[in-house]
VMD Tcl script that draws the C-alpha trace (Angstrom):
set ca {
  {-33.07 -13.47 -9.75}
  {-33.75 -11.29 -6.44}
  {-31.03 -10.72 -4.44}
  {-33.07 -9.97 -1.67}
  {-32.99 -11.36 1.47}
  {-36.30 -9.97 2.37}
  {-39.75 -11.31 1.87}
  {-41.23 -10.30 -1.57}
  {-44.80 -10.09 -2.53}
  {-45.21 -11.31 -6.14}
  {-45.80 -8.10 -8.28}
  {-42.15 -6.78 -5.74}
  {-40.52 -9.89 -7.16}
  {-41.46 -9.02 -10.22}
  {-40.50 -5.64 -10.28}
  {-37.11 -7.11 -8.65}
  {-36.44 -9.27 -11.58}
  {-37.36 -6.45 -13.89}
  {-35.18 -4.07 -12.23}
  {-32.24 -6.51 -12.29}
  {-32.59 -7.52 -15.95}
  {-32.70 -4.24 -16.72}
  {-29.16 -3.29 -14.86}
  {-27.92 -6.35 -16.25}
  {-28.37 -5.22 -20.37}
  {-27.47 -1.96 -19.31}
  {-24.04 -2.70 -18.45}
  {-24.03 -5.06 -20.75}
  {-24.74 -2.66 -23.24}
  {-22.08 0.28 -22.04}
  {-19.07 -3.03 -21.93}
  {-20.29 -3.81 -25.71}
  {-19.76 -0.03 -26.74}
  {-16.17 0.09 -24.70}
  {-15.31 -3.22 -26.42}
  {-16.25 -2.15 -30.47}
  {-15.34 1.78 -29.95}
  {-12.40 1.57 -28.08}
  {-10.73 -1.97 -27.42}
  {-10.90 -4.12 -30.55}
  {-10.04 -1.94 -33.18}
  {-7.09 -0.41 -31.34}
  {-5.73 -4.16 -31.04}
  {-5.93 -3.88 -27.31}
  {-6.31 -6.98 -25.29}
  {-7.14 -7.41 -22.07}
  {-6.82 -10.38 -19.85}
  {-10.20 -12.90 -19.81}
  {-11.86 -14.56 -22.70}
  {-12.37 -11.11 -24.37}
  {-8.82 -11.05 -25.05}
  {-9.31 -14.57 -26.15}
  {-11.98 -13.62 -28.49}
  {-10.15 -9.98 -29.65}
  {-6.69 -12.75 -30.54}
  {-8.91 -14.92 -32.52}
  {-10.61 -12.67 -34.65}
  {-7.26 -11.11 -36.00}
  {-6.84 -14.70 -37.01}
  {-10.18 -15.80 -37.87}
  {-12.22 -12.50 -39.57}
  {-15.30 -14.73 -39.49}
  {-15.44 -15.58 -35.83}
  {-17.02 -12.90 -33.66}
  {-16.06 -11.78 -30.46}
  {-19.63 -12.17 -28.81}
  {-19.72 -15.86 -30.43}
  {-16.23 -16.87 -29.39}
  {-16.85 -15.54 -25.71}
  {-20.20 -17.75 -25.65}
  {-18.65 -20.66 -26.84}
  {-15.46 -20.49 -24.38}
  {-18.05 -19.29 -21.45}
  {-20.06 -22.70 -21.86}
  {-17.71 -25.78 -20.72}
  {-16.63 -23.53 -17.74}
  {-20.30 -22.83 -16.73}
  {-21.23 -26.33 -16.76}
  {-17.85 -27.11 -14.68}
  {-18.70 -24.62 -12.41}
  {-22.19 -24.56 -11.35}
  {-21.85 -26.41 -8.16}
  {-18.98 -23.59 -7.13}
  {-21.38 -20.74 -8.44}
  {-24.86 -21.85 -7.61}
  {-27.91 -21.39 -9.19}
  {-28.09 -17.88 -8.99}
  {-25.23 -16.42 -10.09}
  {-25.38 -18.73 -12.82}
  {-28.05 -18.08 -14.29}
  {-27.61 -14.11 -13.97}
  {-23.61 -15.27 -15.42}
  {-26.00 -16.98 -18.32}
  {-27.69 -13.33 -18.95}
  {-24.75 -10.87 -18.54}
  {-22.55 -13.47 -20.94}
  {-25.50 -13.18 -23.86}
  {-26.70 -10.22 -23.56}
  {-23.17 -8.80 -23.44}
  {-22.04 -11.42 -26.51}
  {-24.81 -10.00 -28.44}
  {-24.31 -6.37 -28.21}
  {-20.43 -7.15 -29.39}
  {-21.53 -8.62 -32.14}
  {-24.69 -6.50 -32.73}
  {-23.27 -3.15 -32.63}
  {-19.94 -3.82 -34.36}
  {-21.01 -2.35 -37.95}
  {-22.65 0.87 -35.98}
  {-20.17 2.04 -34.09}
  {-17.05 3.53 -35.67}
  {-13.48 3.61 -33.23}
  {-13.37 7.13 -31.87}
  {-9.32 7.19 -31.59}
  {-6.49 5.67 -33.22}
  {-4.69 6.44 -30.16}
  {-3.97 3.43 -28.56}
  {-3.30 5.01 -25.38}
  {-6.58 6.96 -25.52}
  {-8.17 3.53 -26.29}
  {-6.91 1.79 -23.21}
  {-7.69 4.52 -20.74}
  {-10.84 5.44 -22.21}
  {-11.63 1.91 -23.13}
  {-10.72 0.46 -20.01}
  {-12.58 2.56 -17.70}
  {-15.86 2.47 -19.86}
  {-15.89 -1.25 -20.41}
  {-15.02 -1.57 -16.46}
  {-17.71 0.38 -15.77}
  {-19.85 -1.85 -17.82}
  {-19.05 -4.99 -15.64}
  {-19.29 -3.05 -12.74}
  {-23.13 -2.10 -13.38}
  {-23.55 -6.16 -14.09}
  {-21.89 -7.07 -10.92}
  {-23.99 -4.89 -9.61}
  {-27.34 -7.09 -10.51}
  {-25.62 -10.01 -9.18}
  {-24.14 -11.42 -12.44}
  {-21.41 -11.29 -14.73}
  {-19.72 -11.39 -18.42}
  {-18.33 -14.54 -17.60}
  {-14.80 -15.18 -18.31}
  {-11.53 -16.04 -16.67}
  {-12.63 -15.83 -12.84}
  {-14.59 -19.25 -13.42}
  {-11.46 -20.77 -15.24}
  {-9.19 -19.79 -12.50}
  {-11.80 -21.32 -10.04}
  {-11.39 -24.50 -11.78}
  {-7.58 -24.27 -12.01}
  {-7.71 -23.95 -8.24}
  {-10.15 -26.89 -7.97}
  {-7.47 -29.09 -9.62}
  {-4.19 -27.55 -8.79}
  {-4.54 -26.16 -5.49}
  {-2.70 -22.88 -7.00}
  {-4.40 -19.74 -5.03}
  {-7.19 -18.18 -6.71}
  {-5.17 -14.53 -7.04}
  {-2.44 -16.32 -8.64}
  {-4.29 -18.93 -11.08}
  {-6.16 -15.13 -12.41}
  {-3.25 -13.42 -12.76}
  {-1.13 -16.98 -14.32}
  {-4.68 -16.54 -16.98}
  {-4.45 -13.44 -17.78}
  {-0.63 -12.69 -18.08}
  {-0.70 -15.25 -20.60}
  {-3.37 -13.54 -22.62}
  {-1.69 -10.47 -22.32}
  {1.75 -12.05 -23.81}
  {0.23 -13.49 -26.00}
  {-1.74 -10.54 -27.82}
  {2.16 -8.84 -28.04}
  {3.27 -11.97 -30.41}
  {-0.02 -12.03 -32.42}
  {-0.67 -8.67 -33.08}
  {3.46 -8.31 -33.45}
  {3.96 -4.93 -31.38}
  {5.28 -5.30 -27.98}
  {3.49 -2.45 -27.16}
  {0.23 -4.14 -27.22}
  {0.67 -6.03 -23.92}
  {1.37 -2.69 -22.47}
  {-1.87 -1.37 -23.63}
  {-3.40 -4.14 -22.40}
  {-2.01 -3.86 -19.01}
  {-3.16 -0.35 -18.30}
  {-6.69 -1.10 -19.97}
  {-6.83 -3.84 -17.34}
  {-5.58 -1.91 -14.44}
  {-8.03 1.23 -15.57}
  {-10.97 -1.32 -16.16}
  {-10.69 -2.85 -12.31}
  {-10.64 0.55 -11.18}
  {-13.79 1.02 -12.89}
  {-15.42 -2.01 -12.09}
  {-14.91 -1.21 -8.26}
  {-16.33 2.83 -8.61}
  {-19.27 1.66 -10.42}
  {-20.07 -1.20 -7.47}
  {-19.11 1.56 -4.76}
  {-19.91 4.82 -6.12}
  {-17.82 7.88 -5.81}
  {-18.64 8.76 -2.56}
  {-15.21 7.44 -0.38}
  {-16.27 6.40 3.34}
  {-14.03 6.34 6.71}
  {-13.95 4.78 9.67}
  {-12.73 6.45 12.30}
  {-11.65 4.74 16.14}
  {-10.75 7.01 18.99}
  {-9.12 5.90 22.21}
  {-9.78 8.95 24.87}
  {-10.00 9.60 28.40}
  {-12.60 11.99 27.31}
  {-15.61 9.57 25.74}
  {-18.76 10.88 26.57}
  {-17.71 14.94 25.61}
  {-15.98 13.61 22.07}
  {-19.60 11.71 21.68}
  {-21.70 14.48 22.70}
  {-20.18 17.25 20.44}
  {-19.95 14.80 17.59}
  {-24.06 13.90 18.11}
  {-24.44 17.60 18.17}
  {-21.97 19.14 16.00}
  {-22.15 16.38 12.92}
  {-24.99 14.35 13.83}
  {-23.41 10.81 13.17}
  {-23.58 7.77 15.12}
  {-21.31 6.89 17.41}
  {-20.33 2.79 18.97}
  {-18.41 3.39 22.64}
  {-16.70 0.50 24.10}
  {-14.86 0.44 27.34}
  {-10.89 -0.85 26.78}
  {-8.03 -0.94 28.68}
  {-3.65 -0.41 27.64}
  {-2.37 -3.48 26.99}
  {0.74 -1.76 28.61}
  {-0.55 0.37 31.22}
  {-3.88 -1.74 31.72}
  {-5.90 1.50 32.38}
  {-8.95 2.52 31.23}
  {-10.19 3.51 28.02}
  {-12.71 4.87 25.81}
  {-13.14 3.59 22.37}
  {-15.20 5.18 20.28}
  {-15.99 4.37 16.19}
  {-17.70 6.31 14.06}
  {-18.67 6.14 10.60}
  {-18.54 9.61 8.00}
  {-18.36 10.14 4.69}
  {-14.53 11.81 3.56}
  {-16.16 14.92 3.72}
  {-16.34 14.66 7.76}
  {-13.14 13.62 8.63}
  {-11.43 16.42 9.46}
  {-14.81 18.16 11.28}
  {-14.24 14.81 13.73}
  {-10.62 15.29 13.62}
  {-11.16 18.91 15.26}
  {-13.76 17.74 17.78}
  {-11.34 14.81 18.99}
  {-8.00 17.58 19.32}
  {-10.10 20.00 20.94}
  {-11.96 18.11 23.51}
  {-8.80 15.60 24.24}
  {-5.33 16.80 22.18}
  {-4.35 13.40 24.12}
  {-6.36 11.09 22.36}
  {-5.40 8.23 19.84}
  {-7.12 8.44 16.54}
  {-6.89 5.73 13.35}
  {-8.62 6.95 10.16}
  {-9.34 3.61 8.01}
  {-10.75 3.33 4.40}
  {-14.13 1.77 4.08}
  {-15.61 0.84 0.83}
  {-18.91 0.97 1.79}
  {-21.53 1.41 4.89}
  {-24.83 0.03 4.79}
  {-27.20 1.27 7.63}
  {-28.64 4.04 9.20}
  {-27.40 7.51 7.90}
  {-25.79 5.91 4.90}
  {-26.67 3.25 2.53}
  {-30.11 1.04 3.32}
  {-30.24 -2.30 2.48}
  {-32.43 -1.83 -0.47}
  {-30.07 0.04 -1.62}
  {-28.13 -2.29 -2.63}
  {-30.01 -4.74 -4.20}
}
mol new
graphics top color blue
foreach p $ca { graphics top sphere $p radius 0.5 }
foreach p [lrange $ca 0 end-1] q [lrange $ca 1 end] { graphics top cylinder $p $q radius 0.2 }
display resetview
């Protein structure tokens, strides 16, 4: 189950797997508790086969969420291997158990903090998001609707974005009529919303990275004061105006948020005629930020 692209030596693959089991219950684990404390008993349900599961329990006491999410997870998995590979499906195989299991396993212990249902959705939404996030992490998931709308995409043609969205809309709707409160579907929408949110700041981190790219006249001072003054990288490239066709300098560097505005000042003191665009990055992997093995 490494993710590695490296060469391992068998007791680091080991420790590898280990490591990546162990991310993979512990998300598990932390969307199980956002799913029985927050999610079900507040009637909220969110798109994917949790919502599913969360409809047909109302209507069938007996049938557990975990179970139900297995079952519905197990046609789609077999339909989908080739599109998933090995891999990811068996760490899809993992995150879907283990995560079934804890629904079902830690139901009777945990009680539902809030009858709020807005409370449950926010709350709710960004644990159990934070939850898949930590699996996705590991290079696995909960399973669910991203397969199905792979498949509906396979056989329709109908974009990937759009089959998800067609999927869980639907869900959504539906859990209004069954649950017979139109404000259900609205609780469902902002648990959604807050659980992708989630999902993305526990695969990122809270740390917020820019990009900067500076055209100057002025290059090699700009460069200088930022190796000195900040001690970041910096790529130069030699372009020209499309308009005017003179030359430029272009310089990117990489900061955290933090160090955007120290750049900013170097750049309008050393050149107040330079060109600056400041660009979002979710992540940098390399020297002075992230290393590789970071991320596995």
């Amino acid at each position: 189950m490494s993710s590695s692209g490296l060469t391992l030596n068998p007791r680091n693959k080991i420790l590898q797997t280990l490591k990546e089991i162990s991310g993979i219950f512990i998300g598990s684990f932390i969307y199980a508790i956002a799913i029985n404390v927050f999610i079900q008993p507040n009637h909220i349900a969110p798109g994917g086969f949790i919502g599913i599961a969360i409809i047909l329990n109302h209507y069938i006491p007996f049938l557990k969420v975990g179970i139900t999410v297995v079952l519905m997870n197990i046609p789609l998995l077999i339909l989908g291997l080739k599109r998933i590979g090995l891999k990811f499906f068996f760490g899809t195989i993992l995150g879907t158990v283990l995560s079934s299991i804890l629904i079902d396993i830690l139901a009777p212990f945990l009680p539902s903090f809030t009858t709020d249902p807005m409370l449950a959705a926010l709350y709710g939404g960004f644990i159990m998001g934070a939850g898949i996030g930590i699996v996705f992490r590991f290079y696995a998931s909960t399973g669910g609707t991203d397969l199905l709308a792979q498949i509906i995409y396979d056989f329709t043609g109908l974009p990937f974005g759009q089959a998800l969205m067609v999927v869980d809309v639907a869900i959504i709707i539906a859990s209004g009529f069954v649950f017979k409160d139109i404000n259900v579907p609205l609780y469902s929408i902002i648990a959604e919303l807050v659980s992708n949110y989630a999902i993305d700041l526990a695969q990122e981190g809270f740390i917020s990275y820019k990009v900067l790219f500076i055209i100057t006249k002025k290059g090699e001072d700009i460069k200088n004061r930022i190796f000195e003054e900040i001690g970041r990288g910096v790529t130069e490239l030699e372009v020209r105006g499309g308009y005017t066709q003179e030359p430029w300098d272009l310089l990117m560097i990489a900061v955290i948020h933090t160090e955007v505005m120290k750049v900013k000042r170097i750049v309008i003191e050393t050149d107040p005629e330079s060109f600056t665009i400041v660009g979002d990055s979710s992540e940098i992997i390399g020297q002075g930020f992230k290393s590789p093995k970071e991320r596995l």
